[in-house]
C-alpha positions as CSV (number, residue, x, y, z in Angstrom):
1,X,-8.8,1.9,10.5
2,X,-12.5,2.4,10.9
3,X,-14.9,0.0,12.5
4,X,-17.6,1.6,13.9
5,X,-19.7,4.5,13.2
6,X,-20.6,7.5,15.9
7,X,-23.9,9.4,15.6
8,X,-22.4,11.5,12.9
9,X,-22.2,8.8,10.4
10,X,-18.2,9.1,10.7
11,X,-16.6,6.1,10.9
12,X,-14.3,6.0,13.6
13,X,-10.5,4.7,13.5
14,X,-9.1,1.9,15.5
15,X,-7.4,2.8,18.4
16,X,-5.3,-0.8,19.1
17,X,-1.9,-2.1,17.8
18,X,-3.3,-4.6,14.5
19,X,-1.0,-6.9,12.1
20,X,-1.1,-6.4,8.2
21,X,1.2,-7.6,5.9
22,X,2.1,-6.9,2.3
23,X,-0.4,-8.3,-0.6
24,X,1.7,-10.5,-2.1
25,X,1.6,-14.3,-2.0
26,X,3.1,-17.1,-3.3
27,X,1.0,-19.6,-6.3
28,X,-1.9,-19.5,-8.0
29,X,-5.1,-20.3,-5.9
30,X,-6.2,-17.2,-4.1
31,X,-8.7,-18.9,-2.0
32,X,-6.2,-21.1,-0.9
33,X,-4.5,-17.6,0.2
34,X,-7.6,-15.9,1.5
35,X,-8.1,-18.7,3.8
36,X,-4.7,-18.4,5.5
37,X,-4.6,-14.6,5.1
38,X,-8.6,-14.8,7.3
39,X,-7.4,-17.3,9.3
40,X,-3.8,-14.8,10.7
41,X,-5.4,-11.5,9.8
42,X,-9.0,-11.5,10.7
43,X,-10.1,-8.1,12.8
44,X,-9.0,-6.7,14.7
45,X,-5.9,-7.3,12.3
46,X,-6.0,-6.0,8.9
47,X,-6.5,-8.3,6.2
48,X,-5.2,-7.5,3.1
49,X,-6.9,-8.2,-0.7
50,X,-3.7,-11.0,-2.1
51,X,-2.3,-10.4,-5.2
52,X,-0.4,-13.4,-6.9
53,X,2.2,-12.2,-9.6
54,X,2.9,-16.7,-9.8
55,X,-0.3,-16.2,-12.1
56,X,2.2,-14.7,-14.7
57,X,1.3,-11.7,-17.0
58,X,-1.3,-9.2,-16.0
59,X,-0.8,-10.4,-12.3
60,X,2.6,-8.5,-12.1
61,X,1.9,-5.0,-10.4
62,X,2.7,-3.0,-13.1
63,X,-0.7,-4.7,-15.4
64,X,-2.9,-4.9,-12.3
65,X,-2.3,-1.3,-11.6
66,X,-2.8,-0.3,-15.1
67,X,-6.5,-2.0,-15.2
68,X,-7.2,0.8,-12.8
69,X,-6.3,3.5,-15.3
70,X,-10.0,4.3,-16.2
71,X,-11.6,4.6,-19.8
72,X,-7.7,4.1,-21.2
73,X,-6.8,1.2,-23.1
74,X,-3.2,-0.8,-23.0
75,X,-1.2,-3.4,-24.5
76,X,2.0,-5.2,-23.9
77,X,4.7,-4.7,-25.8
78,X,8.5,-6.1,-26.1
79,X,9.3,-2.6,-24.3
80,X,6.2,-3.1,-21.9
81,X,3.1,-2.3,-21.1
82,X,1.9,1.0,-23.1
83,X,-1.5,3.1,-22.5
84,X,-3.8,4.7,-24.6
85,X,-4.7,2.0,-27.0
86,X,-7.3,-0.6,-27.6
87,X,-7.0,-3.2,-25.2
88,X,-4.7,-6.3,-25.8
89,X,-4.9,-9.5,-24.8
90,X,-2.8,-9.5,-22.0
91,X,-4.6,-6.3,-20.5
92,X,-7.6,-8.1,-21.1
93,X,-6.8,-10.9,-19.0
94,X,-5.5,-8.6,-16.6
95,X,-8.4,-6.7,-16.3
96,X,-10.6,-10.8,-15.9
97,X,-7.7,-11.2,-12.8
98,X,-8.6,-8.4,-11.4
99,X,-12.5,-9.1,-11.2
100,X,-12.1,-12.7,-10.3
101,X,-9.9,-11.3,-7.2
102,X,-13.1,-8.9,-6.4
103,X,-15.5,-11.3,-7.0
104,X,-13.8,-14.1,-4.5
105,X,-13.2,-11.3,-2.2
106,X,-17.0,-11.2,-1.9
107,X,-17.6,-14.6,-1.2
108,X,-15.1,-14.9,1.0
109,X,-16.1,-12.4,2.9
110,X,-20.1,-13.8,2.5
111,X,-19.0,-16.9,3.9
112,X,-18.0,-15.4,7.2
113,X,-20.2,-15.0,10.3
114,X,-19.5,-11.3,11.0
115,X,-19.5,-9.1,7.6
116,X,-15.4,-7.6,7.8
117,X,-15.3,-4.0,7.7
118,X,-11.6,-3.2,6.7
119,X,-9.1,-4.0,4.3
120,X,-5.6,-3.1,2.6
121,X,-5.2,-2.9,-1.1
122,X,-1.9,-2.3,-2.6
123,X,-1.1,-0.8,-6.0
124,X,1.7,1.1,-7.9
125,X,1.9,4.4,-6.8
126,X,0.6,7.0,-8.9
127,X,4.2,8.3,-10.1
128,X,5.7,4.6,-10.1
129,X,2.8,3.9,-12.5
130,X,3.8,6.5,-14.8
131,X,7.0,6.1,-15.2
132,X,6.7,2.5,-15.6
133,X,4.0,2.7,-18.7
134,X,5.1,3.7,-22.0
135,X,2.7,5.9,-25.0
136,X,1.8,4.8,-28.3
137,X,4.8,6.3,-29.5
138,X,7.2,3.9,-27.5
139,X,8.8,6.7,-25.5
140,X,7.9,6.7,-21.1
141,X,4.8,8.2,-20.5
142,X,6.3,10.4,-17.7
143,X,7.8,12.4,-20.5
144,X,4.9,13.8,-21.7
145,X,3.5,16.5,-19.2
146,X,-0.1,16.5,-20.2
147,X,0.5,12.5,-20.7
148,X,1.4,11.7,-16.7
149,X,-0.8,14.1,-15.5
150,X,-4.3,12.3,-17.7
151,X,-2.6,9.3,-16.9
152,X,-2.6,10.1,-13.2
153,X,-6.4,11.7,-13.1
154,X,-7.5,8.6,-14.6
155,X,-5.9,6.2,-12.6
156,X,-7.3,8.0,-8.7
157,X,-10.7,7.5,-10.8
158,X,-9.6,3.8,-11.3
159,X,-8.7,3.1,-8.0
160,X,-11.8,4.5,-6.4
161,X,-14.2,2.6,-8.9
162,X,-11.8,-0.4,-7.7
163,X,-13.0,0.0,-4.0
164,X,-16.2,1.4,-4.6
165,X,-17.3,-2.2,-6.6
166,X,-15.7,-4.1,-3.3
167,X,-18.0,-2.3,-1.2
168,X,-20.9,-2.8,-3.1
169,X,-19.8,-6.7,-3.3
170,X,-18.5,-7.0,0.5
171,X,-19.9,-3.9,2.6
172,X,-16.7,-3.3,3.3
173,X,-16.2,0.5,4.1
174,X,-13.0,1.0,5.7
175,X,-9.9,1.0,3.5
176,X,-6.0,0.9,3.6
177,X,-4.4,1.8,0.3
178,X,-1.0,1.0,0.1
179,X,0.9,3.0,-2.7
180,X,4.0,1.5,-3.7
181,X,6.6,4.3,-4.9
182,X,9.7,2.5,-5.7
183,X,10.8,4.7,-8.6
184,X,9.5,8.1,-7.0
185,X,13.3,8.8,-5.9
186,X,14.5,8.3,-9.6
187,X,11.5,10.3,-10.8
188,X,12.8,12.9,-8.8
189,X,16.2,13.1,-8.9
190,X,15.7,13.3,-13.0
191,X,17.2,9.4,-12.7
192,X,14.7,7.3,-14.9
193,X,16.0,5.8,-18.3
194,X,14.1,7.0,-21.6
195,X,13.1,4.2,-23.3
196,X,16.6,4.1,-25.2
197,X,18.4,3.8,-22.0
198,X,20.8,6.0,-23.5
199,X,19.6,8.9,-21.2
200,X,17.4,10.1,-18.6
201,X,14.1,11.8,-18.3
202,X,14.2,15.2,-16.8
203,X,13.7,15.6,-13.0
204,X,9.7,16.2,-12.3
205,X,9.2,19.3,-10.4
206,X,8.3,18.9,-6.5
207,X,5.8,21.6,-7.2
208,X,4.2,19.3,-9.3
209,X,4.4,16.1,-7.5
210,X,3.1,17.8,-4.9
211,X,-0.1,18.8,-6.4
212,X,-0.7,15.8,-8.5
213,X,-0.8,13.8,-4.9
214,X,-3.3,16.2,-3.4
215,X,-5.9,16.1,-6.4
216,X,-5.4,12.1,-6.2
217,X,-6.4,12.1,-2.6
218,X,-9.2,14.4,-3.5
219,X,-10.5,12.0,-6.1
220,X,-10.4,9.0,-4.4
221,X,-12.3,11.0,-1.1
222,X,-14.5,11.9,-3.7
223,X,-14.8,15.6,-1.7
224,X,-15.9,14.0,1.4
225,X,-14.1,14.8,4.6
226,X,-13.4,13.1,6.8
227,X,-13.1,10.1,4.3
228,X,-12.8,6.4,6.0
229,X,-9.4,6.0,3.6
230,X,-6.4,6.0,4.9
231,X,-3.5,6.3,2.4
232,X,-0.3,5.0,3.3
233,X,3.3,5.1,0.7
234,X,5.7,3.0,0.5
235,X,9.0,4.2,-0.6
236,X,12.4,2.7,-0.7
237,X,14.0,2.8,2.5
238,X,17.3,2.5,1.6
239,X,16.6,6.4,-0.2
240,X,19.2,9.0,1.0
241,X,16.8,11.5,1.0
242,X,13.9,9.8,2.5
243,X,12.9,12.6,5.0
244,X,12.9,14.9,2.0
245,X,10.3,12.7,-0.1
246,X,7.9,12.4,3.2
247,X,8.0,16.1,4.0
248,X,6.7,16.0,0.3
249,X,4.0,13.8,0.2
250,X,3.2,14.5,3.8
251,X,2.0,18.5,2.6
252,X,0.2,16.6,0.0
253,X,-1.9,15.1,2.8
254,X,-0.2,11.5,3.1
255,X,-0.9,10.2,6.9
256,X,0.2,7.1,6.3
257,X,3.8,5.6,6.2
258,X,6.0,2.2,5.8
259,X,9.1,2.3,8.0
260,X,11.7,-0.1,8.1
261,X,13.6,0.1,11.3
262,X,16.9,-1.6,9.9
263,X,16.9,1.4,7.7
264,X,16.5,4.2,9.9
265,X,19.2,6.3,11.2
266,X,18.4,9.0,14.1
267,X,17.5,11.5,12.0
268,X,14.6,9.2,10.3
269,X,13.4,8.0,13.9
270,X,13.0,11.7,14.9
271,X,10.8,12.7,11.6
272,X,9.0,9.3,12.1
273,X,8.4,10.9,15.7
274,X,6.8,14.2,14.0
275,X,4.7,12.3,12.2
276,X,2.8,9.9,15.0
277,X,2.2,13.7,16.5
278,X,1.0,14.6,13.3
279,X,-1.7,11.8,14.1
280,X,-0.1,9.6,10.8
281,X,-0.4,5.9,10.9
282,X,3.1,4.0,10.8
283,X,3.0,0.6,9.3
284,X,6.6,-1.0,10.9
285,X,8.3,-3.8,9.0
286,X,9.5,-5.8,11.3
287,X,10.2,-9.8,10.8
288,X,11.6,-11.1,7.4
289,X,9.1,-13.8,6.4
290,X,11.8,-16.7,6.3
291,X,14.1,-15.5,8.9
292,X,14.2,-16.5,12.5
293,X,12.1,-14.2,14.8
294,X,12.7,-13.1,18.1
295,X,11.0,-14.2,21.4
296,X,8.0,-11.4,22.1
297,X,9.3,-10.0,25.1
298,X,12.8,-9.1,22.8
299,X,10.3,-8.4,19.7
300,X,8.6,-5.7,21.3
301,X,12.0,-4.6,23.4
302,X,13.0,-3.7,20.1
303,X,10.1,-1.6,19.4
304,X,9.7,0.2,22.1
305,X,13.9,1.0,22.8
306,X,13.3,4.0,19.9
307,X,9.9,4.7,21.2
308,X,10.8,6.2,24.3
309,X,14.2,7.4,23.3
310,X,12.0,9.4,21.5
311,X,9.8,10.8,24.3
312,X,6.7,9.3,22.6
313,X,4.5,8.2,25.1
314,X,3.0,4.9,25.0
315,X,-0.4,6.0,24.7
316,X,0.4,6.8,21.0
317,X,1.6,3.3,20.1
318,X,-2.0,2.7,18.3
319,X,-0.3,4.6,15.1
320,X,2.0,1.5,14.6
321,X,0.5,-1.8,12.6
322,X,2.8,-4.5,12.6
323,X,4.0,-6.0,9.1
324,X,7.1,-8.5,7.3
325,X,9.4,-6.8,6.1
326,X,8.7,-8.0,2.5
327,X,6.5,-9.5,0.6
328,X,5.4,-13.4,1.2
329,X,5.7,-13.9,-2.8
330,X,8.4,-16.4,-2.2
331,X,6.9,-18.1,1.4
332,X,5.2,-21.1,2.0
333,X,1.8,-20.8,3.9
334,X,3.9,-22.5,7.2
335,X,6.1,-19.3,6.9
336,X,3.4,-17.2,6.1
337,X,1.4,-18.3,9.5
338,X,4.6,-18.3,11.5
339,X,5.6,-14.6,10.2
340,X,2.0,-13.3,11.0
341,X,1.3,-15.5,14.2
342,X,4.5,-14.0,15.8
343,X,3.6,-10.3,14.7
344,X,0.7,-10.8,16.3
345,X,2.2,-12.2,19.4
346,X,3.9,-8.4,19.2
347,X,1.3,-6.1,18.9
348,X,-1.2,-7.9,21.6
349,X,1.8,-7.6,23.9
350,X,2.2,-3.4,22.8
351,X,-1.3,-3.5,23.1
352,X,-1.4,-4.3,26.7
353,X,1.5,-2.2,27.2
354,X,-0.3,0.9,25.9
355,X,-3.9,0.0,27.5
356,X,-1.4,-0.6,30.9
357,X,0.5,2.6,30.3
């Protein structure tokens, strides 16, 4: 991610092995949570803005995501959360979560002696958030063509309002958006439940997929290339036809990806392969964040056994950043500081390895 500037005004990207981690955390004091997330993931790691869904409704990442979803009102419902109406309650306080989080982001970041210049956000990706948010009518809103594709406009003008207020409150220039796609696959296999649950919702067409993802990106570059925003998807890595959905969002202009090793066959390692020469950033899930974790010398042994039975050379290991593989929703900070404090144990000893290489 970017840290400095060169004499075109560019920012320029990192070119070291870093730690991030996923944004979720357990209870219901964030400070609390930025102090151990500063403390593990200061730079040249990546910190990460914490989300905690303990905080109950609206703190979930279906209502956080939907406060992005600019000028559109929602509600909860028994069914869920549904969009285009006056705001509720529930979205309301939603929406107070979200600027609370932005607002102790800021003096967080105040507080400390050198101003941070990079940070991951997560959210819903754009497709997960529309099939997960219902219309006025009750039914999904994915099954309304001109529905998903407002819904999706609106919500890359959300998101980039979202980091353009944490700039103006931190000075922080350099972002990682994490998209979360968990229902993409279902979205496009024609897999999703109508509202009933008595059917499903007709596949979405790649075409269209596709080209949603690219105007997205466009939006929240706001036209500006190169753009100090890297974008990196999350999708489910148990998916058969994984390789198929990053081929996909990858001609989009994706260049950012989560891998899970324990998930990936051959055939996975060799497209993840095309896409570090493709100059994409691979975020690498590696430690559950309660299970026991390997010495370093084994930890990276375990990295670097598919790295160069790949040919890769080690110069390119500055596209991996080192991450849990999960969330820390359920840790307790000693986890949480164990997890991180051994990834980072990893990627100093990759780093050395590359800068030795």
């Amino acid at each position: 991610m970017p840290e400095t500037q060169d004499l075109s005004g560019v920012p320029a990207r990192r070119e070291d092995v870093h730690v991030t981690s996923f944004c979720q955390f357990p209870g219901a004091d964030p400070l609390e949570i930025h102090r151990v997330i500063r403390g593990e993931l200061g730079e040249p790691n990546l910190a990460v803005l914490p989300q905690l869904p303990d905080r109950g409704v609206g703190a979930d990442a279906l209502g956080r995501s939907a406060t992005m979803v600019a000028d559109l009102g929602f509600d909860l419902q028994p069914h869920g959360w549904r969009i285009g109406v006056p705001d509720g309650l529930d979205a309301r306080r939603a929406r107070s979560l979200l600027r609370s989080d932005e607002n102790l982001l800021a003096d967080v970041a105040g507080a400390e002696k050198k101003q941070p210049s990079r940070l991951l956000l997560g959210v819903l990706g754009p497709w997960s958030l529309a099939a997960g948010l219902h219309l006025t009518g009750g039914e999904k809103v994915l099954s309304d063509h001109g529905a998903r594709r407002d819904v999706i406009e609106a919500y890359a003008h959300g998101v980039r309002e979202h980091l353009a207020r944490i700039t103006r409150a931190t000075g922080i220039t350099g972002f990682t958006l994490q998209l979360d796609e968990p229902k993409l696959p279902a979205v496009l296999d024609g897999a999703l439940p109508t509202a009933s649950g008595y059917r499903t919702l007709r596949s979405i067409p790649r075409s269209e997929v596709r080209t949603s993802y690219a105007d997205f990106l466009s939006v929240l570059s706001d036209g500006k290339e190169p753009s100090a925003l890297r974008v990196a998807v999350n999708l489910p890595a148990a998916d058969a036809s994984w390789i198929e959905r990053v081929d996909l969002l990858h001609q989009a202009g994706i260049d950012g990806w989560l891998l899970d090793p324990a998930a990936m066959g051959p055939r996975q390692w060799e497209r993840a392969a095309g896409l570090v020469e493709s100059e994409a950033q691979l975020f690498l899930q590696l430690l559950q964040p309660a299970g026991r974790a390997p010495g370093i010398v084994q930890g990276v042994k375990t990295i670097l056994r598919p790295w160069r039975q790949l040919g890769l050379p080690l110069s390119r290991l500055s596209a991996l950043t080192l991450m849990p593989a999960g969330s820390f929703a359920s840790s307790s900070a000693a986890e949480v500081v164990e997890c991180l404090g051994r990834l980072t144990g990893y990627a100093q000893a990759l780093e050395q390895t590359r800068v030795d290489a």
